[in-house]
N, C-alpha and C positions, 0 to 999 in steps of 0.2 A: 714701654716703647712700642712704637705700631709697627705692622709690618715696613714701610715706606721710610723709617728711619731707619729701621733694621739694614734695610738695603741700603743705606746711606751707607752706614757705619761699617759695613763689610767690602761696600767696593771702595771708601776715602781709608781703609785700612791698608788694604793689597796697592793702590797705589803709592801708600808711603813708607809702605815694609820696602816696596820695590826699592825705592830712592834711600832707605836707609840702610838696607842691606847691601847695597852698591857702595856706601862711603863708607859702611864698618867693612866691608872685602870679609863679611863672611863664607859667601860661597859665591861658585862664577856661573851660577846656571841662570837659565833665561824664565823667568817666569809667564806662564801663559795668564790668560783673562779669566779672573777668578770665577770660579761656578760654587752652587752650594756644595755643603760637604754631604761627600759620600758613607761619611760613617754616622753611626745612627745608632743608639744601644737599644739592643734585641733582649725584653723582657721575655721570660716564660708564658706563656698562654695555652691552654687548653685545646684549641684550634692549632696548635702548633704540629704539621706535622714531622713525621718520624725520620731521626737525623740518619743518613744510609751512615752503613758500616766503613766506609772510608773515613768519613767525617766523625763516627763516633770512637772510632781507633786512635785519630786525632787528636780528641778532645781528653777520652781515658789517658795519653801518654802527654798531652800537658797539664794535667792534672799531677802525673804519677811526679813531674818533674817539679810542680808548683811544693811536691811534699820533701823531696830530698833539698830545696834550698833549704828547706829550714835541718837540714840535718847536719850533726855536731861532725862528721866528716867533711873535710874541707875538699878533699876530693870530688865530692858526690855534690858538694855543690856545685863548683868550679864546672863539670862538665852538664848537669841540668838546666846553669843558667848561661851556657854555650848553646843547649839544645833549643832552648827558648830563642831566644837572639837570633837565633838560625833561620827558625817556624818564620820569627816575624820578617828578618830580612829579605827571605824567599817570597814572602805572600805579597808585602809590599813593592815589590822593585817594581810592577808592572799591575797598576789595579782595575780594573774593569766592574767589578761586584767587590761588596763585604767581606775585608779576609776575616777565613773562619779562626787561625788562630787569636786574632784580636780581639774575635766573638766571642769564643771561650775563655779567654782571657778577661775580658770585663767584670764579671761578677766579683773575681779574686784581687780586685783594683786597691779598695782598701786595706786588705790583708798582709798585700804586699809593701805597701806605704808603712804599716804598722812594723813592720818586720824587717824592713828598709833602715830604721832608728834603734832597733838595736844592733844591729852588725857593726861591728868594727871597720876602722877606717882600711882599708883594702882594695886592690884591681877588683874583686867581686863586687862591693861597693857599689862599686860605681858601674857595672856591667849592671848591677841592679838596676842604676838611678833611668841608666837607659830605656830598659822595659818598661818602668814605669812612665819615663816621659813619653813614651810613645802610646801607653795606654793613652796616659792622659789629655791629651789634644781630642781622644774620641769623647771622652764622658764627664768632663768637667765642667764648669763652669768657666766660662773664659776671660772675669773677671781675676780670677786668683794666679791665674798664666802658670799653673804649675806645671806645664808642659815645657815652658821655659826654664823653671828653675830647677827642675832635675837633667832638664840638658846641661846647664851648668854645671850641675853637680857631678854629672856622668862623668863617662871616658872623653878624651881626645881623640878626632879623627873624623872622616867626611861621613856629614851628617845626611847626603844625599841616597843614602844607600838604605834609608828608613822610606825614601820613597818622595816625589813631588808633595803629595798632599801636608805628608809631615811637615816639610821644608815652607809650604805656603802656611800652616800655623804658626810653625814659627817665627815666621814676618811678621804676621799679626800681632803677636806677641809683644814681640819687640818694638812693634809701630806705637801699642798702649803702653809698653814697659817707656818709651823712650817720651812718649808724649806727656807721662803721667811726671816726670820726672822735668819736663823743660815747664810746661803750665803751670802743673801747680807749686812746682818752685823757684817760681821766674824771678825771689829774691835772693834765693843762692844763685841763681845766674848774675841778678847784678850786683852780686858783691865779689866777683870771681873774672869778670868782665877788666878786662886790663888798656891801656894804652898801644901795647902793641899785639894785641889780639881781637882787639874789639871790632875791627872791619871784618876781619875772616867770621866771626861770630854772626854779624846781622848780615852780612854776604848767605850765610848758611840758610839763617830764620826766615830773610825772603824767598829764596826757592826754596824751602819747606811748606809756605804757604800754599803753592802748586798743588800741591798734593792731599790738602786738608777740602774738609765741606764744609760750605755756610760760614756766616759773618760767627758765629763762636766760637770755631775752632781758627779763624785767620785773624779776627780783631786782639785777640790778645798777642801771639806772636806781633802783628806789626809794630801794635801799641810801643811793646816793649821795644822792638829797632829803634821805632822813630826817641824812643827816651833816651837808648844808648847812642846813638847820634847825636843827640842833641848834649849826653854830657862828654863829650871828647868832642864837640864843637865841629862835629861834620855838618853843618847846617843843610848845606844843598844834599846831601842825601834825607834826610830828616825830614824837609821839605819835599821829598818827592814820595817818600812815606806817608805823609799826612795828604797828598794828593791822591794819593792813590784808595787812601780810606775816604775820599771825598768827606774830608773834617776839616771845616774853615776853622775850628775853636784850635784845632795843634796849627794849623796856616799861620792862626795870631800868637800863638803859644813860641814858634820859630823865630818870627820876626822882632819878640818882644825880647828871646832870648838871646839874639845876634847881637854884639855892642861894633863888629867892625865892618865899616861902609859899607868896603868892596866883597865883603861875602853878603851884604844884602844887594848888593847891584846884583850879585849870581845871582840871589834869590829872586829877585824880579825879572831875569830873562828867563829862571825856569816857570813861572805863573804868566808872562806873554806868552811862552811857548804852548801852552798847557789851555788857554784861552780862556782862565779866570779871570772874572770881575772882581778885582779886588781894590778896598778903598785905605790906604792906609792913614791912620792918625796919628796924635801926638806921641804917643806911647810907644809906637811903632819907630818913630823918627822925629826925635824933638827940633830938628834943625828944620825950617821952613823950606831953606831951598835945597836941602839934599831931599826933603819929602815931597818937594816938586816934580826934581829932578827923577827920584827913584819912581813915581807914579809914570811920571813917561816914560817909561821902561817897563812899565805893566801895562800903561796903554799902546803901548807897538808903535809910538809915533814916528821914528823913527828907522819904521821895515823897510819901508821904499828906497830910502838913502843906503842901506847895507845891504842892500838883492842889489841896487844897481850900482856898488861897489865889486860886488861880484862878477855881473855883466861887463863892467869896464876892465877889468885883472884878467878876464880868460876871452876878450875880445868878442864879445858877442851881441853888442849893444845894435849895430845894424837891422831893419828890420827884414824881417822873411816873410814873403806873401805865399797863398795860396797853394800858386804855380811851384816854388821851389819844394814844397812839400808832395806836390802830386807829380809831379819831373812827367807830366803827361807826354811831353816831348819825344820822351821814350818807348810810348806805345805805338805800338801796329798800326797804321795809318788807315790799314782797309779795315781794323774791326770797329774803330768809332767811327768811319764814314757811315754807315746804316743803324747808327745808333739815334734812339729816339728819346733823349731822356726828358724828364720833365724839368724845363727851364726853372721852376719856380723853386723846388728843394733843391737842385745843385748850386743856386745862388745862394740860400739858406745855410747850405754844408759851407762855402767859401766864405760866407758873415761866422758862422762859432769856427771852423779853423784858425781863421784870422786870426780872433778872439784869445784862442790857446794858445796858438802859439807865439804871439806877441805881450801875455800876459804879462801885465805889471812893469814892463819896458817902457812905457809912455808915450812909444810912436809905431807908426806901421806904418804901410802903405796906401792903407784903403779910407780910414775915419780921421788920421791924425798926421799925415803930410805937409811938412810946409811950406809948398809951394804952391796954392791952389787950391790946398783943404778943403775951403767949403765948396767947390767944385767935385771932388774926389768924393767927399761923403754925399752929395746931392748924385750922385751916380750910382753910388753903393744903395741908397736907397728906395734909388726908383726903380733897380733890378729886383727887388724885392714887395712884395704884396701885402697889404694889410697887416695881421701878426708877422708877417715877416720882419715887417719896418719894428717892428717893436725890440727883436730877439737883435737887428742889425746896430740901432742906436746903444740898446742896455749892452754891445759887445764895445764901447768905447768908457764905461765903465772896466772891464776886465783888462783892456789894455793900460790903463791909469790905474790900475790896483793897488792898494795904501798908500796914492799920493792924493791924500784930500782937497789941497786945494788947486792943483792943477784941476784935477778931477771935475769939482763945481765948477771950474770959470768956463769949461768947455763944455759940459751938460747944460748949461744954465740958458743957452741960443733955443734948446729943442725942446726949453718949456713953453715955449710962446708959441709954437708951431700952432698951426691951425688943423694938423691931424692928429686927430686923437693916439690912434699907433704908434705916432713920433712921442708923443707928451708919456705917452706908457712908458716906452722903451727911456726916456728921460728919468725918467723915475726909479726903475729896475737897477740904471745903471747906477744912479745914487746912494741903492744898497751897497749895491757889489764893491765900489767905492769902499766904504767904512767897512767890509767886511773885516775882523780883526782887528779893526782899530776904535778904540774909545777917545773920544773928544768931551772934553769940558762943557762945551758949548751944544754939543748933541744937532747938530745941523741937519743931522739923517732925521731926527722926529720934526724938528722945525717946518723941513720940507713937505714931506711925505706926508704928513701929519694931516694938513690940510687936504690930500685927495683921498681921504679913506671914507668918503659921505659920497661921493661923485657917484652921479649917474651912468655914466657910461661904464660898463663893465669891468673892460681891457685896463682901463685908468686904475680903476679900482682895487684891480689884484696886483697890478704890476706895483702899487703902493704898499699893499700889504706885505707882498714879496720881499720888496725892499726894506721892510722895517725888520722883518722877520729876519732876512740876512745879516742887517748892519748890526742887529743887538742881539745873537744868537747869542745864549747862552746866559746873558745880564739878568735876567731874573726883573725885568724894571715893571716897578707896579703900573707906573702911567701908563705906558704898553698896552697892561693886561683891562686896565677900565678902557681905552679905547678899543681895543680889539674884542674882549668876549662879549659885548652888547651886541655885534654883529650874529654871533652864533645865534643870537635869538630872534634875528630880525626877518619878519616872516616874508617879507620884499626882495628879500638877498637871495641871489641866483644860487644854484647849490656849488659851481663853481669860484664863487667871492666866497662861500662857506668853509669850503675844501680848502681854501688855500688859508682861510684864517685858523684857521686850524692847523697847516703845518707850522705859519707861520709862530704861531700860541706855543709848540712843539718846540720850534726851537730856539724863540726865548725863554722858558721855562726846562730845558733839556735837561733830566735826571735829575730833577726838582722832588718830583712827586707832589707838587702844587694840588692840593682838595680842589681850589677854586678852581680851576682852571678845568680840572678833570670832569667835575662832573659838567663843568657846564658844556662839554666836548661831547661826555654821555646824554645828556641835555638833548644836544641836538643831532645827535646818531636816532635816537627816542623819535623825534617829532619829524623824521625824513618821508615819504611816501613812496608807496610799492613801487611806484617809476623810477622814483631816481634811487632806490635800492640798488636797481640794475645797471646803474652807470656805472663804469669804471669810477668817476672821479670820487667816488661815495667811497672808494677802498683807501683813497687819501686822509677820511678823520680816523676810522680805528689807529693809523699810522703815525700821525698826530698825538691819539692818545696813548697810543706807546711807548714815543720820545721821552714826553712825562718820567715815564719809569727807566729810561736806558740802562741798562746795568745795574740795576735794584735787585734783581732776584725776587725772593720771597717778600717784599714790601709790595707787589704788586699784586699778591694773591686775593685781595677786598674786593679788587677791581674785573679780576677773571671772574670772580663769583660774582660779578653782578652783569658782566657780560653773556650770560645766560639768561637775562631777561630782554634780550635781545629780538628785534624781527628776526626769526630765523633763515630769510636769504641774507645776513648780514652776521648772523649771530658765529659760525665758524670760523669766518676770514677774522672778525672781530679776536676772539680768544688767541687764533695762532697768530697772526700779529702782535697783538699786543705779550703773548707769553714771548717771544722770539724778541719783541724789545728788551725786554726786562733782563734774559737773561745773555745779553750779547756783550761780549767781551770776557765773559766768566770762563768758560771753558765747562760748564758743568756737564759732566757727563748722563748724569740723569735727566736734564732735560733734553740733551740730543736723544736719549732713548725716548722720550714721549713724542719727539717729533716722530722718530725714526717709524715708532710704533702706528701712528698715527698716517702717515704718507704709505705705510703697509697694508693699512686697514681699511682707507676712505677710497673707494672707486674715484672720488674726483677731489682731490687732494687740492686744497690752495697752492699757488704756485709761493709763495711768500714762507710758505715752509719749508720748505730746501733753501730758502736765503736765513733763514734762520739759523740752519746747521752750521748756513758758514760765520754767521754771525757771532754766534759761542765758540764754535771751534777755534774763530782764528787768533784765539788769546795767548795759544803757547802752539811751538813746532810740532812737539809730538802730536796731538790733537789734532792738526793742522796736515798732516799726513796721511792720517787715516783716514780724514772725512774725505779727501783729494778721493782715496781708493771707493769707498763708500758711492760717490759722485758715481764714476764707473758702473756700479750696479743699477743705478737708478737711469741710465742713458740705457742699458741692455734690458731692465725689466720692470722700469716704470712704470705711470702712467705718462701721457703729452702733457698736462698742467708740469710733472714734475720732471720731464724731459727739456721743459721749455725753461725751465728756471735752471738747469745745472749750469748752463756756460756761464750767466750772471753768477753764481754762487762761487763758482771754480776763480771768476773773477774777483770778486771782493778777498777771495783765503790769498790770492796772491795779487795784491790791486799793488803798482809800482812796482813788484819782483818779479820779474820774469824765470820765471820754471821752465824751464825746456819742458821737462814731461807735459808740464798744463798746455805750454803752449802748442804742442803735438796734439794734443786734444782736441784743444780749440778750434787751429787747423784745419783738423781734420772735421769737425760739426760745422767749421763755415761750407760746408762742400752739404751739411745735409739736406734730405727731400723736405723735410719742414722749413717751411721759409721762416718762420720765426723762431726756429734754434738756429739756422743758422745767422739772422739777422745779430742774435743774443752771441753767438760766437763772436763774431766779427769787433761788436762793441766792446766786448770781454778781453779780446785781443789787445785792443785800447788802453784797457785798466789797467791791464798785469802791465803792458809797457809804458804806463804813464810818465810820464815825465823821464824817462830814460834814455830816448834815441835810440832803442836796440836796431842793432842792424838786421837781424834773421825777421822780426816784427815786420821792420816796415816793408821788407824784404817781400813775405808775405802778405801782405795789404797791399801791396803793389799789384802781383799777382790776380789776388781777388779785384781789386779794380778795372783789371784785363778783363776780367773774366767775367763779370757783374755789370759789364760799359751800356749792358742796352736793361738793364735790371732798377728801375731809378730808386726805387725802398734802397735796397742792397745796395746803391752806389750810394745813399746819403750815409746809410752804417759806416764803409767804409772809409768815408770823404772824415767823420768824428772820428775814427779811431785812429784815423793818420796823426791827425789833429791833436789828440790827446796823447802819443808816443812823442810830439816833439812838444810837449807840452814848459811852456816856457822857456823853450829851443834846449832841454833838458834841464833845465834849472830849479823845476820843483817837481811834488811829489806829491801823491795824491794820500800815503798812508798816513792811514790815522794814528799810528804809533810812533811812539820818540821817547826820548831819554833812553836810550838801551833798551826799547824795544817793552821799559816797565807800564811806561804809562799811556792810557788809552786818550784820546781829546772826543770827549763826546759830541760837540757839535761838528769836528771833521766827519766823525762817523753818522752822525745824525747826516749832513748833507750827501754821502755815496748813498748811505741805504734809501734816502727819498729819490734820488736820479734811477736807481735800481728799481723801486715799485713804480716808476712813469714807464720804465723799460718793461717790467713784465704788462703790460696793457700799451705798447708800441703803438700800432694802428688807433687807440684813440686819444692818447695823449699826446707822444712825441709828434705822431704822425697828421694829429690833428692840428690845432690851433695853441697848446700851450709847448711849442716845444722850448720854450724858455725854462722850464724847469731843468733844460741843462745848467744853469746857471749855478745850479744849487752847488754844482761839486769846487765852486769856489770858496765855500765855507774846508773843504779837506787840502785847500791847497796851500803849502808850506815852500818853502826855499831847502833844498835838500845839501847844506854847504853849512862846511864850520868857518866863521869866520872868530876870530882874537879879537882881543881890544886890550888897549891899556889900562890904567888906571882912571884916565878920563874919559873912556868911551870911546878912542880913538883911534879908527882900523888898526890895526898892529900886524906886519907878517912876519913869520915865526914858523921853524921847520918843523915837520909831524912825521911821524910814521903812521900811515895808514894801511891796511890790511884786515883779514878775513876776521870776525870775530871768535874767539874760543873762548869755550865754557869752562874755566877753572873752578868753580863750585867745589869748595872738600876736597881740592888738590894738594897733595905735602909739598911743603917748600912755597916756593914764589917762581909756577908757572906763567909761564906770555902769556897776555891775556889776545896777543893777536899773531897771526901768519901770516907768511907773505907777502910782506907789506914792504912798501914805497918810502921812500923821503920827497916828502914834498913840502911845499909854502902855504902857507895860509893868504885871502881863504883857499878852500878844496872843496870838490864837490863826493861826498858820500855816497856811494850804492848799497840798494837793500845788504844788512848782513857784514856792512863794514864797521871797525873802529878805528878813532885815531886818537895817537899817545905822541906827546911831547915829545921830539928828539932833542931838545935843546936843555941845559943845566943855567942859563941866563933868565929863564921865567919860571915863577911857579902857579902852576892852576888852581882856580881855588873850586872846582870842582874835577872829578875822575872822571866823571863823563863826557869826552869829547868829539861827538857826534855828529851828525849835521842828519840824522836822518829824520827829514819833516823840518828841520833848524833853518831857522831865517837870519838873515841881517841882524848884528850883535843879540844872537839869540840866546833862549834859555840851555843851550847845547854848545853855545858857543863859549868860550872861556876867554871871563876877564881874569888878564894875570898880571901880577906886581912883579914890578921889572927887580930883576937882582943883578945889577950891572958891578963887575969885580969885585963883588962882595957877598959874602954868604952869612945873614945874619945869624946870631946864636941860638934863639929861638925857633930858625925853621932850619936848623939843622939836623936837626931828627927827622923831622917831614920829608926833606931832600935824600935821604938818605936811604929813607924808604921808596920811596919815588925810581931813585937809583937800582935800587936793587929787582923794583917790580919793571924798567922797560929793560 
């Protein structure tokens, strides 16, 4: 084993002693962050100098006591192996250096072991087993864990009086004692695995994954969930297991093994939800029109009709312009009278607000009015200049978000335009359009298809953009032969490069596609010293990253070959592309490489601090620390890695508003760097994405006062309003859903591309592509649970909704929620909420009742079989359990 596994295995050890020493309630002490061990066995040597008389007084009177244990007087043992016990408990309680009685003590390790097996069973006994298990954590092997099994064998009583170190081996111990025991006899586990134990059981096995390292120590625990779900016929958890090992072969293994409809109709709201391209077949669903039916429910057709079911239940369908989100009305009369903003961005900011906050609604004020419309949009954008008209037209795509065919019949006027900007922005919007939704007919390639050759530029990206959007994630070969021929066309501006490369990125997202990679490496290769230096040049490493999201160690071929890099590229190259790879993992060793790495590099990629947050934000704990971590790098950074904390601070809480962060942020929009505070302001945006917070807009209100002659800082502001009422609160910008298990890589794939345009502001957003805000419509989800029937058919039904709590290894049948409300379905969900059935007239046919990221009859959403005055015999144990757990 190398050193680098070594370290593996000693820090995924301390974190899982942590979490199993907490549900065996061995001891209630707090464990700190494991350091190597301080004991160490001291041979004799020649250079050894001379031990002082204290020490050697010492060592003679445990010696003189190592001779009376073995004496035929019970007395004389009895108080020699007190005096021992004593030496050690004294030296240990507080360590600093090598206690010496443990040093003298070593040598006699085995003698005592031997001497141990013949004494009789007795309190001395076992006073023995003690000494020796505490020798043994210093000089053993820690294969044989005999430090553990003389603690067993020992006395009774608080073992923490041997000392932290002791107490941290013996985690360890028990981490391998408990592991060696669940792995390698994962078929005594499923022969012991029961009916009414088998949820508490894979409840357990997935947050024990947490705590393990690398696909060999977590693929066989899930393995095994996803099998024990599948034979007690929990399908939709089963299914979120095999999602989560990104394994299509158990996705078909679920579905093959499902015989009842309506727990595959779950199963296809959780694969919409989740943004799989999935095709099912005969095998899957012999019936032709429930395999119709059940694919439009994998294809999302259906989203636009359930958001604006929501819209219409909590009254919100009217549209909201600009004006009501800036309530400018409210400001100081005399501080915007001497204000000089630049007309051209504040019209810009009011085209993407509009945008947001009328997302997926299908009307507003400005592009979709029905009184006058084309008047109203012919205004919208002649206030607007060249790319502007582009970002203004593709914003009537986002307003028509998953309704296809409204969507083309009103795109379809601004393809004949005679300005190229207008035909762009026509185009754009026709991704944005199919974002999340698959069609038979493929109308987004049909379109687009044909301007991917076009001369004009602006036409030409704005097509590739949109192809890149509408099929993020599909894997479609046709795609891939249109698009990588581009990479090699030596005509193509590096801009039409740049962007076929994200776009390649995020059709192919966590692929790990050869073909596609190198040909990304290909043309990183064949770039020139000038446009090295372009910002947009930092858009392919980003690209080839995607590729790997969440792969881990599958990407390591490719880090080693990004060393053969031009070296003004070859850096940003490696830590991007490492920071794809390992984002959503939570690995703590690669947060030490970055860590280490942003400590070491005088001029640190700013993409490496988004990377921190990128891993980290997989579980809370994680997700806490790096928050404080952030802190150090603002007080003793470098400016590359000062400019990146507020976006990074944003992504760990993108939709949850943290008071603490948002204090942060606050506070960094006030800084002397205009682009930390520009990156605050936006950041402010994320975390209150889609939420309405009041203290948010509260503050952005402020800075708008305050920022009114400042035109950069006023367009930050003008988005970040924008993206807090973000679908007048009705979606969410997190990439997480199902209980917070599952990641959606193309949602995360689209924040972290808006992010790397943000760190290069002035020449991206602030230039001519500030359209790549668009991309954060690949992470936007409906944040609401809505029911359905048996037919798909709204249903409202009352819930308890409240804070979520971690019952993990709880005795009994703890709430799984606080707090909470009775409300009707649907409901809208905030970061950190659950909701559980109050009613005994339906039953769910999944426990997950969520809406966080959950769309229109989503995969969060639960379809339930009505039980109207009857309680059949079959689900009466179900119900009963049901019962007992709200």
């Amino acid at each position: 084993m190398d050193a680098a596994a070594a370290r593996r295995s000693e820090y995924s050890s301390f974190f899982l002693c942590r979490f199993t020493l907490r549900l065996l309630g061995f001891l209630s002490i707090s464990l700190s962050v494991p350091i190597p061990s301080l004991f160490v066995s001291h041979g004799e040597s020649e250079d050894q100098e001379p031990i002082p008389d204290e020490d050697l007084a010492l060592k003679q009177r445990l010696e003189l006591c190592l001779e009376r244990t073995r004496d035929p007087d019970l007395g004389l043992q009895k108080k020699a192996i007190q005096i021992i016990r004593q030496e050690i408990i004294t030296s240990t309680s507080s360590m600093t250096s090598v206690p010496m009685p443990l040093m003298f003590l070593c040598p006699h390790y085995n003698t005592l072991k031997a001497y141990y097996h013949t004494m009789v069973e007795s309190d001395l006994k076992k006073y023995m087993a003690d000494i020796i298990s505490v020798l043994a954590f210093i000089i053993e092997d820690k294969r044989r864990r005999e430090s553990l099994k003389y603690r067993l064998l020992g006395s009774q009583g608080d073992i923490g009086i041997w000392g932290n170190e002791y107490v941290r081996n013996l985690a360890g111990e028990i981490k391998n004692e408990h592991w060696i025991r669940t792995v390698e006899n994962f078929d005594m586990l499923k022969e012991h695995v029961e009916k009414t134990n088998f949820k508490r059981t894979c409840v357990y096995l997935t947050s024990l994954t947490r705590y393990l390292y690398g696909p060999d120590e977590t693929m066989p625990a899930l393995a095994l969930t996803c099998w024990i779900y599948q034979k007690f016929e929990d399908y939709p958890h089963a299914l979120q297991i095999a999602l989560f090992l990104d394994n299509l072969q158990y996705v078909r293994h679920v579905f093959t093994s499902c015989n009842d409809l309506l727990q595959k109709k779950q199963l296809c709201y959780i694969l919409a939800r989740h943004g799989t391209t999935f095709e099912l077949d005969n095998e899957m669903a012999a019936n032709e029109e429930d395999r119709e039916m059940l694919q439009d429910i994998i294809n999302n057709s259906k989203l636009s009709e359930g958001y604006l079911t929501l819209a219409r239940d909590i009254e919100v369908m009217e549209p909201k312009s600009p004006a009501d989100i800036y309530k400018a009305h409210l400001f100081d009369g005399r501080k915007l009278a001497g204000a000089s903003l630049d007309s051209a961005k504040q019209n810009l900011a009011v085209t993407f607000v509009n945008a947001f906050v009328n997302a997926g609604f299908g009307q507003d004020n400005l592009m979709t009015v029905t009184t006058d419309s084309s008047s109203s949009a012919r205004k919208c954008l002649v206030k607007n200049k060249k790319h502007g008209k582009t970002s203004a037209v593709a914003s009537l795509g986002m307003i028509l978000l998953w309704d296809i065919d409204s969507g083309l019949a009103q795109l379809d006027k601004y393809l004949n335009s005679d300005d190229s900007h207008v035909i762009a922005g026509a185009l754009l919007g026709v991704g944005i359009v199919h974002c999340s939704i698959k069609h038979d007919c493929h109308p987004a390639m049909a379109l687009l298809g044909d301007y991917l050759n076009e001369k004009d530029t602006s036409i030409r990206i704005s097509a590739i953009m949109g192809l890149g959007i509408a099929y993020a994630g599909s894997q479609n070969k046709q795609l891939r032969d249109k698009l990588v021929p581009i990479l090699s066309d030596s005509t193509a501006s590096l801009d039409v490069i740049a962007f076929t490369t994200i776009s390649l990125g995020l059709i192919y997202v966590s692929s790990c596609n050869e073909e596609v990679a190198q040909a990304i490496i290909s043309s990183l290769k064949n770039r020139s010293e000038s446009e090295l230096e372009n910002p947009l040049t930092r858009l392919l490493p980003l690209g080839l990253g995607l590729l790997f999201l969440g792969k881990s160690e599958t990407v390591d071929p490719t880090l080693q070959g990004s060393g053969t890099f031009n070296e003004k590229i070859r850096v940003c190259c490696h830590w991007t592309i490492f920071s794809c790879a390992y984002a959503g993992t939570g690995d703590i060793f690669a947060v030490q490489e970055l860590l280490k790495y942003l400590e070491l590099d005088r001029m640190p990629e700013g993409f490496a601090v988004l990377g921190i947050a990128m891993i980290a934000m997989a579980e809370e704990i994680g997700l806490e620390m790096q928050i404080r971590i952030m802190e150090q790098f603002l007080h003793f950074g470098e400016q590359n890695s000062r400019r990146a904390v507020p976006l990074a601070l944003g992504l760990l809480c993108i939709s949850n508003p943290k008071v603490n962060v948002m204090d942060t942020l606050s506070r960094l929009s006030h800084d002397t760097d205009s682009e930390v505070a520009m990156a605050a302001v936006i950041s402010l945006g994320m975390i209150g994405a889609g939420t309405n917070n009041g203290r948010i807009a509260r503050i952005l209100f402020d800075l708008a006062s305050y920022y009114c002659r400042d035109a950069s800082l006023m367009f930050c502001v003008r988005i970040a309003q924008g993206l807090v009422h973000l679908g007048k609160g009705l979606l969410t910008l997190n990439p997480y859903h199902s209980d917070r298990f599952l990641l959606s890589p193309t949602a995360l794939a689209g924040v972290i591309i808006v992010l790397e345009a943000w760190l290069h502001l002035k020449d991206i957003v602030f230039g001519k592509y500030h359209y790549v805000l668009y991309f954060l419509v690949l992470a936007m989800q409906p944040r609401m649970l809505l029911t359905v029937d048996a037919n798909l058919n709204p249903l409202s039904v009352p819930v308890w909704v409240g804070k979520a709590v971690d019952v993990v290894a709880q005795a009994g049948r703890p709430k799984t929620i606080t707090g909470f409300h009775t409300l009707s379905t649907p409901v809208i969900l905030a970061a950190g909420e659950r909701a559980e059935l109050a009613t005994e007239k339906y039953i769910p046919l999944s426990s997950i009742l969520e809406g966080r990221g959950g769309g229109a009859i989503r995969s969060d959403a639960v379809a339930a079989k009505t039980r109207l005055g009857r309680r059949p015999g079959d689900d009466a144990a179900r119900l009963e359990e049901w019962r007992g757990r709200t």
